[in-house]
N, C-alpha and C positions, 0 to 999 in steps of 0.2 A: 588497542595495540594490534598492530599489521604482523599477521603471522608470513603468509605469502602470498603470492599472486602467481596462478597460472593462466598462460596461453593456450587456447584452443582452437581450433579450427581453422579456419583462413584466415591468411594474413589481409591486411587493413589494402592491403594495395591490390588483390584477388577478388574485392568485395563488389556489388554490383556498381555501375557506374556513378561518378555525382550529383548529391541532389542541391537543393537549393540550403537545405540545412544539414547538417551532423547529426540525425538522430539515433539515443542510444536507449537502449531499454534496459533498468534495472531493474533486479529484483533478488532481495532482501530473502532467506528462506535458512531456516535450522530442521533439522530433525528430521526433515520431509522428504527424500528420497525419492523414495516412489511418485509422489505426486508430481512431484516437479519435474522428474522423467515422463511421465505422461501428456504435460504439458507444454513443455517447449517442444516435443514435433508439430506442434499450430504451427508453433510458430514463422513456417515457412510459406503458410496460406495466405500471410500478410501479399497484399498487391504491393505493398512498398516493402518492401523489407529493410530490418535497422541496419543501421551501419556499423553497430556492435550492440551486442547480448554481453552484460555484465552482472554475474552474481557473487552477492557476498553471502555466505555461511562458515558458522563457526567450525567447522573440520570439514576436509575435501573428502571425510565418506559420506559426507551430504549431496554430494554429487554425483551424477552416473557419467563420467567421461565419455563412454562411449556413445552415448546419445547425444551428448552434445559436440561430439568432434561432427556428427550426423547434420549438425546445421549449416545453410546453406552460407554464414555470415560469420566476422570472425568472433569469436567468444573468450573473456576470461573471466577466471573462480579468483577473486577474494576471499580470503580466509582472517577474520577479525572473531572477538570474543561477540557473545552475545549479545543482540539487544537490537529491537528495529528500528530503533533512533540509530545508535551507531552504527549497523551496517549501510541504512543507508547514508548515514555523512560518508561513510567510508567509497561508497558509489561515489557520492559527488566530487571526494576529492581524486578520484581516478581517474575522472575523465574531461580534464583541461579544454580539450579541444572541440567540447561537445556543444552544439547549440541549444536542441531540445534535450531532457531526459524523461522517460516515459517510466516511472513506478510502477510496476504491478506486483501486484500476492502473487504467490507461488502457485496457486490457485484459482488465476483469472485466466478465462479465456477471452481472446479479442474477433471480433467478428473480420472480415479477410478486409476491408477496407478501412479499420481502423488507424493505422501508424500514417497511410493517405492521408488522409482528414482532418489527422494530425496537425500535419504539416500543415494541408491548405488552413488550419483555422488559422494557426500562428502569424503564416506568412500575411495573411490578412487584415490580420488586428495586431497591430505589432504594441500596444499597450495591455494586451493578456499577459501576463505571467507564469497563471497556471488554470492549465484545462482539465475536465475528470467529464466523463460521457457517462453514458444511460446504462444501469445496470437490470436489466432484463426479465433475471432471475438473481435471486440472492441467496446460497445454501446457509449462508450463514444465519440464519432466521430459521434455520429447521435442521431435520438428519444433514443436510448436503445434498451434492448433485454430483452425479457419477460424469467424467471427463466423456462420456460419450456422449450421455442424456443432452450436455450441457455444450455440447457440438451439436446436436441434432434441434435444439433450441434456437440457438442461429441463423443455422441453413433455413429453419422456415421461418424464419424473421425478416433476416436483410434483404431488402432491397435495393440496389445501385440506384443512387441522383448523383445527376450533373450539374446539380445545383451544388453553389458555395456550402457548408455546411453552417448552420444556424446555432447561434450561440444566445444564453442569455445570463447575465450576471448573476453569481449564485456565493453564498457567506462562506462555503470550505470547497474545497477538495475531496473525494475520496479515498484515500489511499490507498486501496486495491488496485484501482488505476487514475493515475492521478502524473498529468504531463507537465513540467516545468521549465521554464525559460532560463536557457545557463546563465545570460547574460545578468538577469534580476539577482539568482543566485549570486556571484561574484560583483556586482553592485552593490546587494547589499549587504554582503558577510552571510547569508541566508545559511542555517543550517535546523535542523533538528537535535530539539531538545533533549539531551541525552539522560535528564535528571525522570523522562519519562523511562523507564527500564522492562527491559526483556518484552512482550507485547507492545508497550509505546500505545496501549492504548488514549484515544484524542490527539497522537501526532499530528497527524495531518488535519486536523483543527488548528492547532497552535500554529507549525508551518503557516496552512495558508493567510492566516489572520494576521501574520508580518510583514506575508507576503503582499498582501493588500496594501499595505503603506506606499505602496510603489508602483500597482500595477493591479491589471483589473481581475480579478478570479472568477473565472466560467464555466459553463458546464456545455454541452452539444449535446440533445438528442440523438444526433446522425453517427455520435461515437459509441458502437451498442459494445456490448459485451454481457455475459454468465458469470458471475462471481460462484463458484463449486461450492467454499463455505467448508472445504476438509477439516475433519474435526482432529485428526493427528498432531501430537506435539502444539495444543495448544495451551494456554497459561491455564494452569488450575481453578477451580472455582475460589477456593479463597483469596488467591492474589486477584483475580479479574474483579472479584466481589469488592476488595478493599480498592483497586484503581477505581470502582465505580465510582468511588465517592472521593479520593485523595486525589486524580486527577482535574478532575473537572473544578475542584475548588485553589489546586494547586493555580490552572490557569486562568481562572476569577481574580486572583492575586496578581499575577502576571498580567491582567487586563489581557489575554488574548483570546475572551470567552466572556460575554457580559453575563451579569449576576440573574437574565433570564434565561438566556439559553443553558449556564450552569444547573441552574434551579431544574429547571424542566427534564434534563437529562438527570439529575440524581433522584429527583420525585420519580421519572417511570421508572428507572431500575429499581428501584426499593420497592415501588408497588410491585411489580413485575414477580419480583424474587418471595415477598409477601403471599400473594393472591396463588402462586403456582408451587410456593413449598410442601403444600398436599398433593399435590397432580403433579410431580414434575415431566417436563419431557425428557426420554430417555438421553439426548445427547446432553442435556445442560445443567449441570451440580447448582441444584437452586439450592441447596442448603447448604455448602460452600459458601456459595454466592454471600448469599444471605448475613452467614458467618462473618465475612469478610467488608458486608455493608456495615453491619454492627462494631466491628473491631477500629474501623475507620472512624466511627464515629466517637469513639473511647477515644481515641488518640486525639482527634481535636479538640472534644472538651480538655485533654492534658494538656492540649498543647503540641505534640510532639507528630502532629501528621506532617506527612508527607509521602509523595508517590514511590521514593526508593525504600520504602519499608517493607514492599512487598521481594524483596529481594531475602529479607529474614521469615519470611513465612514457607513454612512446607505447603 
């Protein structure tokens, strides 16, 4: 349910000149304030800049207006209930007119020629659907990465080619950045699966694995970017614990996840949560975790798993 939508910044007809495509960058973000203030001033270091910045969160004091009126491009805040499934369908259905849409966490940074590169890969291969580039660093594997550290990351990273940017067929997307073709979308009804709730964790699994049916899923080196990895407002150990194992088998069901790639991802998370419930590291509830491996797995012997369960869990 569509609570509002507001307008911010430049209007559509103010915005830099036209390109070859509509592109628009979305990004999905609750709770996050701060971080998300931090990180959309990148986003003007883009050499191409989008042609709209759209963010959905469940209340506009998720937002810092005045930093975003700060952008050079025009911008507007959706305001929908929770859930990364649904805000972003809520993206998609916003933006009719869009060619590309560019996904990121509220916590990615893009290196100054990514939304370029973008472009040039799509305009190139016009049988892509959906692109996701090189992530460099990954906070989300450890404490995080501070919005500076992971700018300064970057800058000694990129380096400009005038070469085409090089793609090569890869099984998902990543959805911290993860670019898609509107038209695939509206071809084929494409949306994100909402029965994934609040995290959505393996969205962009399932997404791209339909999206496939139609069109080729890539990745590019040459699209770098720092995943931060903010440990703020994110899902609990017990529900992330129980999606470890309720999703990945919810989409084994769905066939949009075969019965090895399922397997291999609920085998390392249980090891994982196993082997480190003595040690844990300080940012990761392993015994949540753990909890919530265990609870899931009660519930399929019952019978009664499934990924919206984690909506009844504290």
């Amino acid at each position: 349910m569509t609570y509002a939508t507001i307008q911010i910044g430049k209007h559509r007809d103010e915005a830099a000149s036209p390109r070859q495509f509509r592109l628009v960058v979305g990004i999905p973000s609750a709770g996050r304030r701060d971080i998300l203030a931090a990180v959309l001033p990148h986003i003007p270091r883009q050499i191409r800049l989008p042609d709209e910045v759209v963010i959905c969160v469940p209340s506009v004091e998720d937002v810092d207006h005045a930093e975003l009126a700060k952008l050079p491009c025009p911008v507007r805040v959706l305001v929908s209930r929770r859930g990364s499934c649904r805000q972003r369908n809520h993206i998609l259905e916003s933006i009719p007119e869009a060619d590309i849409v560019v996904f990121l966490d509220d916590d990615f940074l893009m290196a100054p020629p990514y939304l370029e590169q973008t472009e040039e890969i799509f305009a190139a291969n016009p049988d892509v659907d959906i692109c996701t580039g090189r992530v460099i660093a990954d906070g989300i594997t450890g404490p995080g990465i501070s919005v500076a550290d992971g700018w300064r990351m970057l800058k000694d990273h990129v380096r400009r080619d005038n070469r085409s940017p090089p793609v090569e067929t890869t099984y998902t997307g990543y959805g911290c950045n993860m670019a898609v073709r509107m038209s695939a979308v509206r071809i084929g009804g494409l949306r994100f699966d909402e029965n994934l709730p609040l995290y959505g964790w393996l969205e962009d699994v399932d997404f791209s694995r339909i999206a496939a049916r139609h069109g080729r899923i890539v990745s590019s080196a040459s699209l770098v970017g720092v995943h931060l990895g903010t440990k703020v407002g994110r899902t609990s150990g017990l529900r992330f614990g129980y999606s470890q194992i309720a999703n990945p088998i919810y989409l084994m069901r769905k066939e949009t996840m075969s019965v090895r790639h399922a397997g291999i991802q609920m085998a390392r998370n249980l090891l994982a949560n196993v082997v480190k419930i003595w040690r844990p590291e300080p940012w990761i509830d392993r015994k949540g975790r753990l909890r919530g491996n265990l609870l899931a797995f009660s519930d399929l012997l019952a019978g009664r798993l499934a990924p919206r369960n984690i909506e009844r869990l504290e």
